[in-house]
C-alpha angles and dihedrals in degrees: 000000000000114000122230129215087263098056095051098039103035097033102039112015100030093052089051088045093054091220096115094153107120104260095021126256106218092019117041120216084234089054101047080046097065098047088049085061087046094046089046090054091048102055094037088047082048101033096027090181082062084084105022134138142185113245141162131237117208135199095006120222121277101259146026088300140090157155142219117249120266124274087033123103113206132341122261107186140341110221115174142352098255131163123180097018079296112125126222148176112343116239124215131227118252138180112243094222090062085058098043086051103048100035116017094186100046094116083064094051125118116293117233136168098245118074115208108179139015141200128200116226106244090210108043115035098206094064128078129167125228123206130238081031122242133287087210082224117161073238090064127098155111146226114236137192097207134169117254128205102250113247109258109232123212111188132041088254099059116111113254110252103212123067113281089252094070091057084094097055100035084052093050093048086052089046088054083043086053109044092045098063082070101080108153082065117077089190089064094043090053081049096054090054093050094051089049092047085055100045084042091052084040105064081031091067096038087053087049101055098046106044098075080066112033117091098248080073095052117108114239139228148223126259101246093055 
């Protein structure tokens, strides 16, 4: 069942923080909620499939190059030509370089619907290349796996926007915001380390778990495979 903000600040961080009087009396709703939206940004800026979806692009862009849609934040993974909701034929990762090496002047080759290959920018994570580059055609396009910036809520009875397995983690980044603010009090200050060391090992082991699967670990291949 999704959690909503509720679930995660009233009935977690507010029963560690001691402060259970509706609204809050040392920590205000408006203020945890702040921090939710803040944690929420930082594991998705740190676990960005935290936040992914599935889209289609379509058409592509005429050329070798192109971006990500608005309101998306990198791409994650191309999987397959589609157009229409229809699926075609998969594409395959591939490093730039390989292409630069093999064929110089493969940004200049013949533009076709069907993308074969792409290749994400290594400078500017809402670009990507596609090989051989776009016809631009209304029968172009591709399906994506992409980051999205997380909602902000603004109210205890908003939906979280991140998956039910990060509550955890985004309560244990407001605990750390919390306990923070307190800063005459150097048990509170040793709390709110502790509360970042966990949220830190946290979104570590989660990176650690899921890039052995994810597409950015997948060895790529050349263009001519």
């Amino acid at each position: 069942m999704a959690l909503t903000v509720d679930d995660i600040l009233t009935k977690r961080v507010r029963l560690l923080l001691r402060d259970i009087d509706e609204g809050g009396v040392q920590w205000r709703d408006a203020e945890l909620i702040n921090w939710f939206n803040e944690a929420c940004e930082e594991i998705s800026r740190l676990q960005p499939e935290s936040s992914s979806k599935t889209v289609e692009v379509s058409p592509l862009q005429q050329g070798a190059k192109q971006t990500v849609p608005q309101g998306t934040s990198l791409l994650l993974e191309a999987v397959c030509n589609s157009s229409d909701g229809n699926e075609g034929r998969i594409v395959r990762r591939v490093e730039r370089s390989t292409l630069d090496n093999e064929e110089p002047d493969w940004m200049m080759s013949e533009r076709t619907d069907v993308v074969m290959r792409y290749a994400a920018s290594l400078t500017d994570p809402r670009v990507f290349y596609v090989y051989p580059p776009s016809s631009g055609s209304a029968n172009s396009g591709l399906s994506i796996v992409v980051a999205t910036v997380p909602d902000k809520v603004t109210q205890l009875t908003d939906m979280c926007p991140l998956p039910d397995m990060y509550s955890s983690v985004i309560a244990n980044y407001v605990l750390h915001r919390a306990f923070s603010k307190l800063t005459e009090s150097a048990d509170a200050q040793q709390r709110a380390i502790h509360y970042l060391q966990l949220f830190d090992a946290q979104v570590g082991t989660t990176i650690n778990t899921m890039e052995g699967r994810t597409a950015p670990a997948r060895d790529p291949i050349g263009p001519g495979v």
